[in-house]
N, CA, C and O atoms as a Maestro MAE file, in Angstrom:
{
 s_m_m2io_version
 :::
 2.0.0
}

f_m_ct {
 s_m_title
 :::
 protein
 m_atom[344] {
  # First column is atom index #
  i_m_mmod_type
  r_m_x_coord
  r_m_y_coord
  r_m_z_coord
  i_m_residue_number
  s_m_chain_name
  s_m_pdb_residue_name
  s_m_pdb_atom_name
  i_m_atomic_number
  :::
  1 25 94.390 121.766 104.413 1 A "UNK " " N  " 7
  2 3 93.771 122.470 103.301 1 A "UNK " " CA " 6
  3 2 93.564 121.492 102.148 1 A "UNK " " C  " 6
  4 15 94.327 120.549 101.937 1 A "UNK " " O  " 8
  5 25 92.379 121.800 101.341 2 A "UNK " " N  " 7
  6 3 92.373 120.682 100.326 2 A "UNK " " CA " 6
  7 2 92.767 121.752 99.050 2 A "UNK " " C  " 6
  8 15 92.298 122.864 98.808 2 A "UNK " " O  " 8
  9 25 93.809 120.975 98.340 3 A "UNK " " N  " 7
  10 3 94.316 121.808 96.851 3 A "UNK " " CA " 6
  11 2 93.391 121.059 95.985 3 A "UNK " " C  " 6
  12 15 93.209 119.842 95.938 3 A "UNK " " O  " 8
  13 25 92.791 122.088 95.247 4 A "UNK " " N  " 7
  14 3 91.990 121.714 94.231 4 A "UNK " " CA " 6
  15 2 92.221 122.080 92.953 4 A "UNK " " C  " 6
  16 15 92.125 123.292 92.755 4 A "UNK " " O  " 8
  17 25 92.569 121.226 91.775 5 A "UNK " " N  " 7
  18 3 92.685 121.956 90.146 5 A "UNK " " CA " 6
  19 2 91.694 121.096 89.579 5 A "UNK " " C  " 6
  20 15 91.153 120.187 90.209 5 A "UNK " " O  " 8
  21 25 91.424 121.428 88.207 6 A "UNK " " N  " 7
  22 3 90.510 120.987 87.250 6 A "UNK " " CA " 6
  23 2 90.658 119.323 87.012 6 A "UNK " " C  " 6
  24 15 89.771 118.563 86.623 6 A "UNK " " O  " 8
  25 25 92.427 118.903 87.459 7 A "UNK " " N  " 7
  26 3 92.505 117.628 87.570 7 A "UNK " " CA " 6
  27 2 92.046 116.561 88.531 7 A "UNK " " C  " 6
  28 15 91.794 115.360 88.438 7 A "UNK " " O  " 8
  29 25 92.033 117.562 89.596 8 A "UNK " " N  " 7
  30 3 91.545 116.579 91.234 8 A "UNK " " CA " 6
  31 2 91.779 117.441 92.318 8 A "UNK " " C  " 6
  32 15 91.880 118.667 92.256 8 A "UNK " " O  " 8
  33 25 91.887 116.496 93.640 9 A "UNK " " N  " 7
  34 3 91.969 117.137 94.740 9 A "UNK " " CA " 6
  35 2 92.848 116.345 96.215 9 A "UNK " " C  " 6
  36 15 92.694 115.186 96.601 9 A "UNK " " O  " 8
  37 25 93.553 117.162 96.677 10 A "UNK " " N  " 7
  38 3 94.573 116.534 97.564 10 A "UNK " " CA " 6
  39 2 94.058 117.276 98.998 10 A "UNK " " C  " 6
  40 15 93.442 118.334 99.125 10 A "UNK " " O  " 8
  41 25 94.619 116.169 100.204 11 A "UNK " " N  " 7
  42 3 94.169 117.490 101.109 11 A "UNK " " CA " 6
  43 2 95.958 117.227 101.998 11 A "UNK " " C  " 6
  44 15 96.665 116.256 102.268 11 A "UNK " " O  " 8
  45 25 96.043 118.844 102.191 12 A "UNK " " N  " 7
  46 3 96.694 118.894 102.677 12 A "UNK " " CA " 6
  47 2 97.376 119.735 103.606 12 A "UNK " " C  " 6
  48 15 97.133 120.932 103.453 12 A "UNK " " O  " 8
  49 25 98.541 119.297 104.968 13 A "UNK " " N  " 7
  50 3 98.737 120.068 105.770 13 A "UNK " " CA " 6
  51 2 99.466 121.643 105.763 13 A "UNK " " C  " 6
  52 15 100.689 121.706 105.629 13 A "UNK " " O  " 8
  53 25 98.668 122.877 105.910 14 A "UNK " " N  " 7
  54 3 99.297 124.113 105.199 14 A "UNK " " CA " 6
  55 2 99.897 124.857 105.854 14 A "UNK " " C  " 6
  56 15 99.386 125.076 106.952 14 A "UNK " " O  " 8
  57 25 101.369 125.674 105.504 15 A "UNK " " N  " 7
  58 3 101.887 126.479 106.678 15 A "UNK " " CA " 6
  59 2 101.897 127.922 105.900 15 A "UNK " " C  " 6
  60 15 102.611 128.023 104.903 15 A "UNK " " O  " 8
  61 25 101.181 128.946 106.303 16 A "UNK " " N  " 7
  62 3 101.782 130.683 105.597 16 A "UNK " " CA " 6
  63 2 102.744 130.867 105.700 16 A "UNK " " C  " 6
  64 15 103.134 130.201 106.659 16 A "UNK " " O  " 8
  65 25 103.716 131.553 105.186 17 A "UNK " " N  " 7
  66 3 104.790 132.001 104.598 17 A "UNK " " CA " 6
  67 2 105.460 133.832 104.172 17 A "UNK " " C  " 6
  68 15 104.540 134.545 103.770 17 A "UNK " " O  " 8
  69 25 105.834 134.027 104.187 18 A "UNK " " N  " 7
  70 3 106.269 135.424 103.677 18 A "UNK " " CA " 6
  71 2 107.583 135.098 102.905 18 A "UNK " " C  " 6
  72 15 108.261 135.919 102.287 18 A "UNK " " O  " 8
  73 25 107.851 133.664 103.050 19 A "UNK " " N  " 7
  74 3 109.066 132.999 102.121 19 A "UNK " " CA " 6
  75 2 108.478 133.021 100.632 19 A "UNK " " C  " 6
  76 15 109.250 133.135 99.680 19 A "UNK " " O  " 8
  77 25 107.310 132.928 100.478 20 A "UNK " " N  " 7
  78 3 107.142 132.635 98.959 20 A "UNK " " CA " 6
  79 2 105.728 133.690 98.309 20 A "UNK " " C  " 6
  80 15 104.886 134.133 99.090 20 A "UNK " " O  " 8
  81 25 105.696 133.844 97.469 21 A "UNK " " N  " 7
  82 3 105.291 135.119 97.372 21 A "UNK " " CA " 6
  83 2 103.467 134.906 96.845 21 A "UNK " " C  " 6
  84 15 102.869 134.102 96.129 21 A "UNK " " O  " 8
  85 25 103.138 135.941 97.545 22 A "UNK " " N  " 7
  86 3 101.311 135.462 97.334 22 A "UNK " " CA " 6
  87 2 101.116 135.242 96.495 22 A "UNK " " C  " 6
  88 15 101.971 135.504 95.649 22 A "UNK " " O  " 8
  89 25 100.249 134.799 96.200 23 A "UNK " " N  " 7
  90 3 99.352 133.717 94.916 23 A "UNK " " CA " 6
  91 2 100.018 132.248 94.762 23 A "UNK " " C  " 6
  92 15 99.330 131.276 94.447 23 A "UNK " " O  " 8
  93 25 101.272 132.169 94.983 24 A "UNK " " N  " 7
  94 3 102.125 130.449 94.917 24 A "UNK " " CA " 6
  95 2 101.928 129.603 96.097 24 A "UNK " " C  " 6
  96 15 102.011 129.913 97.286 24 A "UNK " " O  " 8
  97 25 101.603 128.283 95.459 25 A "UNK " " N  " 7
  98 3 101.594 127.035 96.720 25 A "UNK " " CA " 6
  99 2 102.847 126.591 96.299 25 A "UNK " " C  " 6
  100 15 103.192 126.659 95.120 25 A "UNK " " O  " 8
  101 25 103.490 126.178 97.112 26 A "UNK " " N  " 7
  102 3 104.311 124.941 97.083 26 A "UNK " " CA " 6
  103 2 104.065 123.631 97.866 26 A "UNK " " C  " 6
  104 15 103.384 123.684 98.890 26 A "UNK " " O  " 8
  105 25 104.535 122.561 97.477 27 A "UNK " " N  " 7
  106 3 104.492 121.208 97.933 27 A "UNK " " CA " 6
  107 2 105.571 120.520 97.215 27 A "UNK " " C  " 6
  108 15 105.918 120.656 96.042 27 A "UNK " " O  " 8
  109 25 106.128 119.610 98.308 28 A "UNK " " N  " 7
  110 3 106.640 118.100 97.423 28 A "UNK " " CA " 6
  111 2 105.610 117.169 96.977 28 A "UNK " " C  " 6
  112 15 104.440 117.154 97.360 28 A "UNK " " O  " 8
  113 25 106.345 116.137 95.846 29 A "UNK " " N  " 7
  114 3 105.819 115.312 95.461 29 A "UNK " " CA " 6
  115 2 106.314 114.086 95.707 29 A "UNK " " C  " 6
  116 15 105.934 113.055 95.151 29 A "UNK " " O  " 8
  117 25 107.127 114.168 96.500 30 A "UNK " " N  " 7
  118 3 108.074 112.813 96.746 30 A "UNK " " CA " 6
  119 2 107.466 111.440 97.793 30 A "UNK " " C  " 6
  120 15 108.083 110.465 98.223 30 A "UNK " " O  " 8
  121 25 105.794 111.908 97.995 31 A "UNK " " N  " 7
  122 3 105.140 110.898 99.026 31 A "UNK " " CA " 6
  123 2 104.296 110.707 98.371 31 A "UNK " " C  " 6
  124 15 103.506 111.617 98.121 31 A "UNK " " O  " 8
  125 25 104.173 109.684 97.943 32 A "UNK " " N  " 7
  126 3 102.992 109.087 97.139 32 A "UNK " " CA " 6
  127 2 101.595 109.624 98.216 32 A "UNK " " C  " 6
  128 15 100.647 110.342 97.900 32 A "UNK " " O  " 8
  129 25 101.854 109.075 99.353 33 A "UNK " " N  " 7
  130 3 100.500 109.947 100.350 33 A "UNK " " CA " 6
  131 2 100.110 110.840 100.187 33 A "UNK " " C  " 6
  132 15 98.879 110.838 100.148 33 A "UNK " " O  " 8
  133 25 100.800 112.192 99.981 34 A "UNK " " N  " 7
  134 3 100.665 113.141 99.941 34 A "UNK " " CA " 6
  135 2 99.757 113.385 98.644 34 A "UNK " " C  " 6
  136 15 99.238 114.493 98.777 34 A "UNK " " O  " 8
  137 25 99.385 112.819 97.512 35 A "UNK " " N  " 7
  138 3 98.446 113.296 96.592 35 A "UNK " " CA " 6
  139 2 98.849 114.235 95.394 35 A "UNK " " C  " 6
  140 15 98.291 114.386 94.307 35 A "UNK " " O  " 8
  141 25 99.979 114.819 95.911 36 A "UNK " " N  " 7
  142 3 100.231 116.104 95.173 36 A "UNK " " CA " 6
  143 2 100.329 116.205 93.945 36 A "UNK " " C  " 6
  144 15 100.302 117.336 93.461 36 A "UNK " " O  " 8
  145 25 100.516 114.701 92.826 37 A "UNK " " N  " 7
  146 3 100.411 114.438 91.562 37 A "UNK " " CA " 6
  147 2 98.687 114.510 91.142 37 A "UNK " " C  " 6
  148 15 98.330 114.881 90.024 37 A "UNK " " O  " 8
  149 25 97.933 114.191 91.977 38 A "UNK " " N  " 7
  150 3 96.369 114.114 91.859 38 A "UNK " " CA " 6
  151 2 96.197 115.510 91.017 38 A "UNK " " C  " 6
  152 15 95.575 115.555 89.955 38 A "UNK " " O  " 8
  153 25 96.796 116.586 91.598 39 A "UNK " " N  " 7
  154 3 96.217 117.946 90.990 39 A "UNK " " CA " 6
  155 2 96.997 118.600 89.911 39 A "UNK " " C  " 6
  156 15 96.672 119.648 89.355 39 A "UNK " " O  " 8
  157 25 98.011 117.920 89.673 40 A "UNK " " N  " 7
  158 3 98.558 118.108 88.257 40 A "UNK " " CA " 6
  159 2 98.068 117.723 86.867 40 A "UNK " " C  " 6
  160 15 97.262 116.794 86.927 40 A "UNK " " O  " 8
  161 25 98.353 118.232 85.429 41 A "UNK " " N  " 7
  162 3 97.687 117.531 84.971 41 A "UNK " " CA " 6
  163 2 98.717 116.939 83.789 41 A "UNK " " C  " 6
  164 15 99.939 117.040 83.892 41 A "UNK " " O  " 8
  165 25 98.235 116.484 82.971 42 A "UNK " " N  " 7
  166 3 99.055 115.686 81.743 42 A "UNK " " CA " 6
  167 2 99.536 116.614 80.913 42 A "UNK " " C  " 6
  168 15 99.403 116.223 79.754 42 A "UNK " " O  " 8
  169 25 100.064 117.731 80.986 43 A "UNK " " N  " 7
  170 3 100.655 118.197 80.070 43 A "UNK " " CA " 6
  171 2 102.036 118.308 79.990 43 A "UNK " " C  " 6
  172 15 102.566 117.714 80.929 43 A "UNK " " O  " 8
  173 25 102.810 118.827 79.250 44 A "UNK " " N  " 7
  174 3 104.257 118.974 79.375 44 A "UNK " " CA " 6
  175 2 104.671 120.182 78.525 44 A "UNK " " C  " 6
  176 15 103.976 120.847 77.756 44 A "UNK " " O  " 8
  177 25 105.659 120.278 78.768 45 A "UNK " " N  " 7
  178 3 106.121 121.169 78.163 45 A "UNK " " CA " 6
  179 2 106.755 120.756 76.680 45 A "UNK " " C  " 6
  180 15 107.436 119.760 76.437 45 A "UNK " " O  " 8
  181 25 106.385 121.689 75.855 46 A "UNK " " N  " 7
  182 3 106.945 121.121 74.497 46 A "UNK " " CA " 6
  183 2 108.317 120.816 74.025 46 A "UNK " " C  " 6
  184 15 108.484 120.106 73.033 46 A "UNK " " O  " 8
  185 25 109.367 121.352 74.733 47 A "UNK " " N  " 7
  186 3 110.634 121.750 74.408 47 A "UNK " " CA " 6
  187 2 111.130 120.437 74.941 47 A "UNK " " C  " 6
  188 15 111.791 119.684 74.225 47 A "UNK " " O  " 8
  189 25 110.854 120.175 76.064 48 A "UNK " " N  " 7
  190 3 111.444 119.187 76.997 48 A "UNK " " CA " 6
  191 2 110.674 117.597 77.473 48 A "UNK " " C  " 6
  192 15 111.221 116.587 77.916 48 A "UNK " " O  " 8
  193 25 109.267 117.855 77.189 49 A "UNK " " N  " 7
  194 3 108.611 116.952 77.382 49 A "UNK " " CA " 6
  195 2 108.356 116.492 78.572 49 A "UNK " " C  " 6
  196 15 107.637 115.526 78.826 49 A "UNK " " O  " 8
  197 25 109.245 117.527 79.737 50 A "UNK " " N  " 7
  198 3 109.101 117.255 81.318 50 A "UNK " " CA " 6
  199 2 107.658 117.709 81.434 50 A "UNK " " C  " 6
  200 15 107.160 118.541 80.678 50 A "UNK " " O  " 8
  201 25 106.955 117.049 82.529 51 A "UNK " " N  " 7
  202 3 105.061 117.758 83.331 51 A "UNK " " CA " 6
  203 2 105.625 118.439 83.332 51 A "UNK " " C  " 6
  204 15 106.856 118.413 83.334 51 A "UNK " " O  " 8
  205 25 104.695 119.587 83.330 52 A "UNK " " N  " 7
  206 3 104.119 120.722 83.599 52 A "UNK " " CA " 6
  207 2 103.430 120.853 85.115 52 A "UNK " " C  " 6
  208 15 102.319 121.270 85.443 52 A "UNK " " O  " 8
  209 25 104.677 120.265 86.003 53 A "UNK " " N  " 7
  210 3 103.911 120.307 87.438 53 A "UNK " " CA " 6
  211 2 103.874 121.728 88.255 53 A "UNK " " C  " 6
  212 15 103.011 121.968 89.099 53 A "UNK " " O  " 8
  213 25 104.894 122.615 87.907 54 A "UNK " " N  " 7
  214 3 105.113 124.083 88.201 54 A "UNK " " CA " 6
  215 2 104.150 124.789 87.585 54 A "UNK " " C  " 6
  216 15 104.105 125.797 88.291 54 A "UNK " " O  " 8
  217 25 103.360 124.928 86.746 55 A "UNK " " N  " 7
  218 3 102.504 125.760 86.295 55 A "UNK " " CA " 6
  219 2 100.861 125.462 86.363 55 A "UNK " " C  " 6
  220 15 100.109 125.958 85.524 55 A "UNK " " O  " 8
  221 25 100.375 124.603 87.444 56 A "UNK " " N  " 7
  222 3 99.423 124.269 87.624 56 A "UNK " " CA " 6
  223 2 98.721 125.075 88.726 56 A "UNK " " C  " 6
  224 15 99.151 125.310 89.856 56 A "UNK " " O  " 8
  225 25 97.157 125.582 87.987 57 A "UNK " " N  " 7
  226 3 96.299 126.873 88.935 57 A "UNK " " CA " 6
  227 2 95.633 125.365 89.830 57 A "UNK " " C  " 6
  228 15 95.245 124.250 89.482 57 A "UNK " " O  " 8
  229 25 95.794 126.181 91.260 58 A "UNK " " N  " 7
  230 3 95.128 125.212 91.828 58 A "UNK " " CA " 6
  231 2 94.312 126.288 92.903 58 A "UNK " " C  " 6
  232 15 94.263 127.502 92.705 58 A "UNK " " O  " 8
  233 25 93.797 125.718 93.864 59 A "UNK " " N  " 7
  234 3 92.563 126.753 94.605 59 A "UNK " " CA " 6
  235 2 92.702 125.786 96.230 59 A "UNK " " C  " 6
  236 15 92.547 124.578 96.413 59 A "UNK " " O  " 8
  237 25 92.971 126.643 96.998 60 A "UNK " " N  " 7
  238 3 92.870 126.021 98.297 60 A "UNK " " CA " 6
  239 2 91.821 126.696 99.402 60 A "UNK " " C  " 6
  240 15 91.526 127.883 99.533 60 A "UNK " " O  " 8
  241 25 91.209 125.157 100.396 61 A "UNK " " N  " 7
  242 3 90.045 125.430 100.605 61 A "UNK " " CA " 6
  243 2 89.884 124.639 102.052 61 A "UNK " " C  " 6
  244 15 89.892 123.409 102.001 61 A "UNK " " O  " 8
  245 25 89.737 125.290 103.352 62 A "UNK " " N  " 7
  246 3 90.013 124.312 104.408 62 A "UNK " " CA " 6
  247 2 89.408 123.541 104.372 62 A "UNK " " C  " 6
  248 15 88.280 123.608 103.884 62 A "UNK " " O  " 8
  249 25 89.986 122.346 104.946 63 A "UNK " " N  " 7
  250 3 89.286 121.124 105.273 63 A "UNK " " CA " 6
  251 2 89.751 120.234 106.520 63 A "UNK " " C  " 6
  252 15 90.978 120.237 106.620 63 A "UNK " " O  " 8
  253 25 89.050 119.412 107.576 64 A "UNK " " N  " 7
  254 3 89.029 118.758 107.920 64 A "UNK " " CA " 6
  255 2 89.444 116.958 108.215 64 A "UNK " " C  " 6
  256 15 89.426 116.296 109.253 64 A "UNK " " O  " 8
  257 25 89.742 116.655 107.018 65 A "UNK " " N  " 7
  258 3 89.795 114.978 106.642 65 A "UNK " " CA " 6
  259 2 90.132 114.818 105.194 65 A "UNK " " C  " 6
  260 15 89.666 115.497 104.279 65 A "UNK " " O  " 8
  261 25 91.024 113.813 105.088 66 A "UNK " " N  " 7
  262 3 91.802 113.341 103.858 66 A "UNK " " CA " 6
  263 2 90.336 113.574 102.931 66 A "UNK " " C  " 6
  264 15 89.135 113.711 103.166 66 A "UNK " " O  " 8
  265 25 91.480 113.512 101.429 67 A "UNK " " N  " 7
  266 3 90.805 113.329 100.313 67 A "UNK " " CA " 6
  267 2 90.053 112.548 100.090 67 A "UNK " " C  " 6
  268 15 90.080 111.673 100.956 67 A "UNK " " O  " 8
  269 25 89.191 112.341 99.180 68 A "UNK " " N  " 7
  270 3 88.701 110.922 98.514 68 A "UNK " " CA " 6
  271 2 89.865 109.842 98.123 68 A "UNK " " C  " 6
  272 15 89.967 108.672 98.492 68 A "UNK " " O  " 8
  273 25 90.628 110.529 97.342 69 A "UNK " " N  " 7
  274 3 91.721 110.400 96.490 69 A "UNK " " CA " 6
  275 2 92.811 109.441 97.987 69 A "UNK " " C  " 6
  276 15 93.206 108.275 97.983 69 A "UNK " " O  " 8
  277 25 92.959 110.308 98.857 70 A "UNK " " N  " 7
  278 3 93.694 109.854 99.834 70 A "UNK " " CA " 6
  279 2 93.256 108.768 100.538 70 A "UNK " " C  " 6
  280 15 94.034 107.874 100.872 70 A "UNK " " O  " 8
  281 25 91.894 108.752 100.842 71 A "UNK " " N  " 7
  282 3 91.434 107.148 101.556 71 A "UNK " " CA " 6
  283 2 91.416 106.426 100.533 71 A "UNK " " C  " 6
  284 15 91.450 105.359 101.147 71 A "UNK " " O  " 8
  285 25 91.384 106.046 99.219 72 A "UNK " " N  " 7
  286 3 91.502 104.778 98.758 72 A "UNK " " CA " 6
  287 2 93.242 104.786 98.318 72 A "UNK " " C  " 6
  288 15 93.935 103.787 98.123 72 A "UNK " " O  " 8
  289 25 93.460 105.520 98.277 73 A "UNK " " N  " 7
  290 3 95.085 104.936 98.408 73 A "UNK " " CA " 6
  291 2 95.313 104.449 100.005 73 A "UNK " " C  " 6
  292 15 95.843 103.360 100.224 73 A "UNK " " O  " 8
  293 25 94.993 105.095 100.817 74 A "UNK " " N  " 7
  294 3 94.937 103.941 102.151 74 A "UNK " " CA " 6
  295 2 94.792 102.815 102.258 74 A "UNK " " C  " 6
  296 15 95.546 102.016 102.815 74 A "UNK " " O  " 8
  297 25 93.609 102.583 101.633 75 A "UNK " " N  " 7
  298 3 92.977 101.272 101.753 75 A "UNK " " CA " 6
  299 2 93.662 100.703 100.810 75 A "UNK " " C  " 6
  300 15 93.898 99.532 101.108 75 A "UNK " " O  " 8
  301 25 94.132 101.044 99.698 76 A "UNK " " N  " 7
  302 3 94.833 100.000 98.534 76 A "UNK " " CA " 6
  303 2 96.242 99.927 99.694 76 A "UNK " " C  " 6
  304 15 96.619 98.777 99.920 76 A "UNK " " O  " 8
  305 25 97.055 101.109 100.455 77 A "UNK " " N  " 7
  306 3 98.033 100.511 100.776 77 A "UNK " " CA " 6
  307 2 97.477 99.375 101.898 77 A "UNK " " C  " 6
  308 15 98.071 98.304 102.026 77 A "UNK " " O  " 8
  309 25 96.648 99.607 102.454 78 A "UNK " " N  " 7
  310 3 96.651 98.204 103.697 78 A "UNK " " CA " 6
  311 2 96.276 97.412 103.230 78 A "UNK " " C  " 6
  312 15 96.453 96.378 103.874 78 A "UNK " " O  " 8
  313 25 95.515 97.223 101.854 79 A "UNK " " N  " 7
  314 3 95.686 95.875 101.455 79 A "UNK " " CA " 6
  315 2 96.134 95.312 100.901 79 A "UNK " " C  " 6
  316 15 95.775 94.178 100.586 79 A "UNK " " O  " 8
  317 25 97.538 96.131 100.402 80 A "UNK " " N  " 7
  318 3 98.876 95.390 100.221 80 A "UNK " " CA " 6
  319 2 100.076 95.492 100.923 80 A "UNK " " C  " 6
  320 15 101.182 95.205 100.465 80 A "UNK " " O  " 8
  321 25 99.814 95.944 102.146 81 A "UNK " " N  " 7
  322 3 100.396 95.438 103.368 81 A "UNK " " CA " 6
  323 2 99.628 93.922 104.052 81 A "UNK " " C  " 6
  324 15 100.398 93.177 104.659 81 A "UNK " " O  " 8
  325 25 98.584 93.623 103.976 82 A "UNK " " N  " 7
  326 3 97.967 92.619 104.276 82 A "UNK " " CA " 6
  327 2 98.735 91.200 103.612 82 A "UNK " " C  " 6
  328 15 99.010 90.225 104.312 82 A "UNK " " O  " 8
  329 25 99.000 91.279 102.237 83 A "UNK " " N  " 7
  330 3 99.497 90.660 101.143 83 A "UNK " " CA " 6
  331 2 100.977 90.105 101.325 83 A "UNK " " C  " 6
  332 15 101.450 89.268 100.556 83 A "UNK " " O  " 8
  333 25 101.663 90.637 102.396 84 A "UNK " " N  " 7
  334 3 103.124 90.495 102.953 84 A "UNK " " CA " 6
  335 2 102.849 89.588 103.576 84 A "UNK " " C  " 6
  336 15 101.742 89.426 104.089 84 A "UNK " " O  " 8
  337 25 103.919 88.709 103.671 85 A "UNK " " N  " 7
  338 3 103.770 87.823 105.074 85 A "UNK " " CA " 6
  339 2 104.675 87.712 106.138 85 A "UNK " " C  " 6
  340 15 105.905 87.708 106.160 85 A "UNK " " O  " 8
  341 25 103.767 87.617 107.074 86 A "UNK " " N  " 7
  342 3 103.645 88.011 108.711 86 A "UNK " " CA " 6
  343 2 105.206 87.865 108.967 86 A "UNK " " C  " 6
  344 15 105.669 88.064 110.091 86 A "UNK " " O  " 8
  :::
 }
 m_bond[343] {
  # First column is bond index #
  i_m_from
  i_m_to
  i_m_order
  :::
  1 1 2 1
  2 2 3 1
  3 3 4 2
  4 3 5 1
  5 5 6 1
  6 6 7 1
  7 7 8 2
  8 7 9 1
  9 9 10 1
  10 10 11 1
  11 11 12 2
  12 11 13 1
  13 13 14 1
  14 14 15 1
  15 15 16 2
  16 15 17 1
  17 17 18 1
  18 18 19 1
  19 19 20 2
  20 19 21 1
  21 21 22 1
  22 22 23 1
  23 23 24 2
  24 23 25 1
  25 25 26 1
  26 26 27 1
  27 27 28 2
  28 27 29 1
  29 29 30 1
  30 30 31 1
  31 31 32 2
  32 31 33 1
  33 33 34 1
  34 34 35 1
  35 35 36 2
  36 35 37 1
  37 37 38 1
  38 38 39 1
  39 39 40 2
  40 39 41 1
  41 41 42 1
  42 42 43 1
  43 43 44 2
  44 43 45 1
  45 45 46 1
  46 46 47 1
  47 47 48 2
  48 47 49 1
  49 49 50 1
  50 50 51 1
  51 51 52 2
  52 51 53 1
  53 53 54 1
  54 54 55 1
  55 55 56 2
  56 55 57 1
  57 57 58 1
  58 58 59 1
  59 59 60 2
  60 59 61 1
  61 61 62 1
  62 62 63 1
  63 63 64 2
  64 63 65 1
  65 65 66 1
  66 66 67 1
  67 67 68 2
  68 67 69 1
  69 69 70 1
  70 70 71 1
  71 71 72 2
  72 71 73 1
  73 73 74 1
  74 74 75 1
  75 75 76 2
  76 75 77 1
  77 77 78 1
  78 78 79 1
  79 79 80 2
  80 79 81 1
  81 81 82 1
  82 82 83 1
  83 83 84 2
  84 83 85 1
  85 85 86 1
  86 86 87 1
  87 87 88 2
  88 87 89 1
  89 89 90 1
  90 90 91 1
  91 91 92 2
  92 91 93 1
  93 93 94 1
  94 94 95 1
  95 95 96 2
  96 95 97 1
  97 97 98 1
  98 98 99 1
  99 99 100 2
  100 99 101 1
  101 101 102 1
  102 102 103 1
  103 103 104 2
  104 103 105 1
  105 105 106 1
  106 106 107 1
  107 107 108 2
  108 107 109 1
  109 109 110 1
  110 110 111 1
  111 111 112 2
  112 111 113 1
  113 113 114 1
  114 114 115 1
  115 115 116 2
  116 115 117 1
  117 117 118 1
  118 118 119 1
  119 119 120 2
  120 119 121 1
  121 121 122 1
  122 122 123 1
  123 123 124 2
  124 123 125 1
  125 125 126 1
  126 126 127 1
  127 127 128 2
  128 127 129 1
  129 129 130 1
  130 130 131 1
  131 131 132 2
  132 131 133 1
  133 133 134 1
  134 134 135 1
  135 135 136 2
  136 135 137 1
  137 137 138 1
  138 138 139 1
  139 139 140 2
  140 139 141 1
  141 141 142 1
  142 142 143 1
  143 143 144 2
  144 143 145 1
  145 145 146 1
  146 146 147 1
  147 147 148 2
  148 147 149 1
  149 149 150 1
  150 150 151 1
  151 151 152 2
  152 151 153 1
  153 153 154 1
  154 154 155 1
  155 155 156 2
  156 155 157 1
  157 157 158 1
  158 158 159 1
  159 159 160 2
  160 159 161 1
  161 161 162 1
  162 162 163 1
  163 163 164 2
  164 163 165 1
  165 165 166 1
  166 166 167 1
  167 167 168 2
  168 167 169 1
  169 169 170 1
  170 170 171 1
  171 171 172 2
  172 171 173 1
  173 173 174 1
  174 174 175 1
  175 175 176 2
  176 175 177 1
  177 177 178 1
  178 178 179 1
  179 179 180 2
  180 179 181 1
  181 181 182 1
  182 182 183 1
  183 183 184 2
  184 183 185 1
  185 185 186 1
  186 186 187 1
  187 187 188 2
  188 187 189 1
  189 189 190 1
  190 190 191 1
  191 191 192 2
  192 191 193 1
  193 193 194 1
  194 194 195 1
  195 195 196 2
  196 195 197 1
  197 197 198 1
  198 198 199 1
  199 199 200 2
  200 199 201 1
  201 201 202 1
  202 202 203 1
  203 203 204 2
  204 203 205 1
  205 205 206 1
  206 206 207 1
  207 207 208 2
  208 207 209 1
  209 209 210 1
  210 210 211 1
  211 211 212 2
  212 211 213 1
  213 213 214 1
  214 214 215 1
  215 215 216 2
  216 215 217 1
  217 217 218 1
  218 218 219 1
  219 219 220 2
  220 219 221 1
  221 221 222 1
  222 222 223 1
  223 223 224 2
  224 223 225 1
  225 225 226 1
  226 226 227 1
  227 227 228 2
  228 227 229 1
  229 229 230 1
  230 230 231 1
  231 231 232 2
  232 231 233 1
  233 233 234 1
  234 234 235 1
  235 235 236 2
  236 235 237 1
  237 237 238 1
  238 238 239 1
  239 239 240 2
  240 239 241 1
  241 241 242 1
  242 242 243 1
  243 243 244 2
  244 243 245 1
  245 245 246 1
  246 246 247 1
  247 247 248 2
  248 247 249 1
  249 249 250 1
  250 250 251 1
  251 251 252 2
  252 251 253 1
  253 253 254 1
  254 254 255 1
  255 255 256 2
  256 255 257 1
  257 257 258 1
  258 258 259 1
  259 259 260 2
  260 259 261 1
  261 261 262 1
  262 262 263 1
  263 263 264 2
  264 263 265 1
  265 265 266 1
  266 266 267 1
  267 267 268 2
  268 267 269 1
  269 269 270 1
  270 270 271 1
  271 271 272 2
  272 271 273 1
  273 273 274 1
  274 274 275 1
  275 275 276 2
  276 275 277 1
  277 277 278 1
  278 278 279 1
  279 279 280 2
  280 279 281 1
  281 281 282 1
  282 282 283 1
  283 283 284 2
  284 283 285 1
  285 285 286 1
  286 286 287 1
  287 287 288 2
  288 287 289 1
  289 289 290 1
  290 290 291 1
  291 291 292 2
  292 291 293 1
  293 293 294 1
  294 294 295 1
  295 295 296 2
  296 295 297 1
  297 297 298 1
  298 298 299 1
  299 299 300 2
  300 299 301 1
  301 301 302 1
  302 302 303 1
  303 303 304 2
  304 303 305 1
  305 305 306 1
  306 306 307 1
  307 307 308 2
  308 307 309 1
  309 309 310 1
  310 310 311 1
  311 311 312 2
  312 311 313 1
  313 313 314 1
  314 314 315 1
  315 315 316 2
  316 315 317 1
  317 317 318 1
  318 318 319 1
  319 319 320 2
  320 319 321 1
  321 321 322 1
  322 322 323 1
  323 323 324 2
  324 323 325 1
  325 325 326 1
  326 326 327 1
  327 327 328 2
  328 327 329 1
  329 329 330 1
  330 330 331 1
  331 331 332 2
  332 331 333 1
  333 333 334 1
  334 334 335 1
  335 335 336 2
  336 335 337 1
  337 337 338 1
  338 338 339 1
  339 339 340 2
  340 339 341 1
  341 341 342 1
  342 342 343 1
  343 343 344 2
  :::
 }
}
């Protein structure tokens, strides 16, 4: 599925649920691959100054093949895997 907000767009692998209650996505953010910061946006909360990554409307939409967003982080990682030596 590709998650889409006003900030960007991630694509990603989706499972239904009856664990979490309609209208909410969840995801980690702990894989840079995964994109999932792409659709967040710069805000924070005032009190704390932590993102505002929990309160972000996002819209999901099937898809087929990585992001935009996701192939050039590919390509930036293999070409700094290239950059290692052998």
């Amino acid at each position: 599925m590709a998650v889409r907000s006003r900030a960007g767009e991630t694509a990603l692998r989706a499972q239904l649920t009856e664990r979490i209650q309609p209208g909410v996505v969840y995801t980690t953010f702990h894989h840079p691959e995964s994109g999932a910061n792409v659709v967040t946006t710069e805000n924070s909360d005032w009190a704390t100054n932590c993102p505002e990554y929990k309160v972000t409307a996002v819209q999901l939409v099937k898809v087929a093949a990585p992001s935009e967003w996701q192939r050039r982080f590919g390509d930036f990682t293999e070409k700094q895997h290239d950059l290692l030596p052998k």
